[in-house]
Residue, then its C-alpha position, 0 to 999 in steps of 0.5 A: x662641102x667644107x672647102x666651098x663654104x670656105x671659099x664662098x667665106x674667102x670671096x665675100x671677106x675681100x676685094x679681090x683685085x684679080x676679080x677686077x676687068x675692063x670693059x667697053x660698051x659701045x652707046x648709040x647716037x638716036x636713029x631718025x631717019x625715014x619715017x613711020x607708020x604704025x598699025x594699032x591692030x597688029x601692034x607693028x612699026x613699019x619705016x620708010x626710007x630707013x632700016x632698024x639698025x640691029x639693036x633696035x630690038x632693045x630700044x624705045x621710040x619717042x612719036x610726037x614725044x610719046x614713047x613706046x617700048x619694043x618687043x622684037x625686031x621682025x626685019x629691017x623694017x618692022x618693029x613689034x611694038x609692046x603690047x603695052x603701048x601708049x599709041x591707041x590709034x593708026x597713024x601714018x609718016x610720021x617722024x620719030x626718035x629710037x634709042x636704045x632702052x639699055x646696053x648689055x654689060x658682060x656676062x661676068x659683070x658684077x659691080x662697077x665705079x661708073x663708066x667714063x666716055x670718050x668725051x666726057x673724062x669724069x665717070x658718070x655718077x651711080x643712080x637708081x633705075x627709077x631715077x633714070x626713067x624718071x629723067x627720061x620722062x621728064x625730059x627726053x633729051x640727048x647729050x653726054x651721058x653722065x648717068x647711069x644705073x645697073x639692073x637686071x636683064x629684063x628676059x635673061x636671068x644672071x645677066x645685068x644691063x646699064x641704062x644711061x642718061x640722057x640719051x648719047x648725042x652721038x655713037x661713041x664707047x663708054x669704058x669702065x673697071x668693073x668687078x666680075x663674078x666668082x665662078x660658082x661651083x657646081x662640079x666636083x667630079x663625082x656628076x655623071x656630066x662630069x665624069x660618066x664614061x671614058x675619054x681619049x686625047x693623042x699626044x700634043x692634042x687638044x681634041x678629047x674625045x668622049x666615049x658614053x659622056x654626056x658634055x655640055x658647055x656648063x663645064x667650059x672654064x673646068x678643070x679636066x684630071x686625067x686618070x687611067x683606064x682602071x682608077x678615077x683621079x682624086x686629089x694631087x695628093x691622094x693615091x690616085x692623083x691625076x695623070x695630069x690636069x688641063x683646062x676645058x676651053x670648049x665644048x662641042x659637043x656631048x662627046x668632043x672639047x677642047x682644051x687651052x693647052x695641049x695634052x703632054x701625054x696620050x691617054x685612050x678610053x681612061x677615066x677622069x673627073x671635070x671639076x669647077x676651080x676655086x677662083x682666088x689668087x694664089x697667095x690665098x690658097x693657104x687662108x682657103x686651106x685654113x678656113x676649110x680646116x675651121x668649117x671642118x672642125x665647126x661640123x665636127x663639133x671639136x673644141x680648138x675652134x678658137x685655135x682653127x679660127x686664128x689661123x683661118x683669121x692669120x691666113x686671110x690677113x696675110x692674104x689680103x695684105x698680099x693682094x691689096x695694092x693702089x696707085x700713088x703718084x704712079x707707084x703701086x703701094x701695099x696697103x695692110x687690111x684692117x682687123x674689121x676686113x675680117x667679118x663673119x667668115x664662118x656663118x655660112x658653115x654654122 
């Protein structure tokens, strides 16, 4: 566990910048169109003259400036409301207002500076949840949205949502730079996913087969180290490295991926691991090295801990220099980390 508690170590210590993407998400304009019909018994918003556009089922419907929020959209003209509805009562043509409640961001989102729309050249300024609902109860307007708070998913866990006010005037993107998460490691090759039964890819071929695998998605973005039919592949360096490694693009099935780039050798009914890659940029493989070194010696109670610490600390600074750029006047300029960068890079290992 030494070499993931240094990476985990490596990740919070920096920013780094191959972690940074770019991401759009497309804001809806209200939908008024038709009118309504609402049965209090049943729970259910039935329109007339009009169809739920699709990202109805996340949104909120504002009836005589009363909003309710929407638990699902059964078809193009129903709408189950939330069982926590402030509508007591029927009623019957009504006109109304639906937007969406909040925009689902990437599955890889962690953090972001703000969105910028199209109309709008400036990014929206970062507020809590609480400041936004607030500013949507005190006043349900519409406009550029030029404010916006991160939360999480309301039904799906380890994803996040942006809510945005007011409300978008008009349908239009908002773009953003956003960092995204590290990818947790949770294979190393020696789980039966990972590495129970054999498997079979042809020459050139991006098809592998399993034979008694048990494959699921959980391993797409893995490392695949092909080894023989008698010996299970261990490390590039060790006795039995691997024949060779790909990358899984995909999973079918529990018996079938594919991989991203072909295979440059034919292999039938051999043994192989999957593991999860450790996602920094390469000029901080040698600081991972370092820092697995001190989680090592940390465990083993030796006495050059202050001697692995310099290292780890020398690697890391080199690495951080090595990846830590901005723009000035269009021209990418090095920008040399600070000492205090380098904070509590071995607690997770004590």
């Amino acid at each position: 566990m030494a070499g993931v508690t240094a990476y985990e170590s490596l990740i919070a210590a920096h920013e780094w910048p191959h972690l940074r993407r770019y991401g759009r998400v497309a804001v809806y304009a209200p939908y008024t169109t038709g009118t309504v019909t609402f049965d209090a018994d049943a729970g259910t918003l039935t329109l007339s003259d009009g169809t739920w556009p699709t990202w109805a089922a996340t949104g909120v419907v504002s009836v005589s400036g009363v909003e309710a929020g929407v638990k699902a959209r059964t078809s193009g003209t129903v709408l189950q409301i939330s069982d926590e509805t402030p509508w007591p009562d029927d009623f019957e043509d009504q006109s109304y207002s639906i937007s969406p409640l909040y925009y689902q961001l990437p599955d890889d989102f962690e953090r972001t500076m703000g969105p910028v729309s199209e109309t709008w050249g400036y990014g929206a300024v970062n507020v809590t949840l609480d400041e936004i609902l607030r500013h949507r109860r005190m006043n349900m307007t519409t406009g550029t949205p030029c404010f916006f708070a991160v939360a999480g998913h309301p039904t799906e866990m380890n994803r996040k949502v942006l809510y945005v006010y007011p409300y978008p005037s008009n349908d239009e993107t908002l773009d953003f730079a956003y960092e995204a998460k590290v990818r947790a490691i949770r294979f190393d090759g020696d789980e039966v996913i990972s590495s129970g039964g054999t498997m079979s890819v042809s020459l050139g071929g991006t098809t592998v087969t399993g034979s008694s695998t048990t494959w699921t998605d959980d391993l797409v973005g893995g490392v695949l180290r092909i080894g023989t039919a008698s010996t299970r592949p261990a490390g590039s360096y060790s006795e039995n490295a691997a024949v060779e490694e790909l990358v899984v693009e995909s999973v079918e099935s529990t018996t079938q991926l594919t991989l991203a780039t072909a295979a440059s050798a034919a292999a039938s009914g051999v043994k192989y691991t999957i593991s999860d890659p450790f996602d920094l940029p390469v000029p901080a493989r040698e600081a991972l090295l370092r820092h697995a070194e001190l989680e090592l010696g940390i465990a083993a109670g030796m006495k050059s801990i202050d001697l692995l610490q310099r290292r780890a600390d020398t690697a890391l600074m080199r690495a951080m220099a090595a990846t830590s750029t901005y723009q000035l006047g269009g021209r990418r300029t090095q920008v040399s980390p600070k000492p205090a960068d380098i904070i509590n890079i071995t607690s997770s290992g004590s």
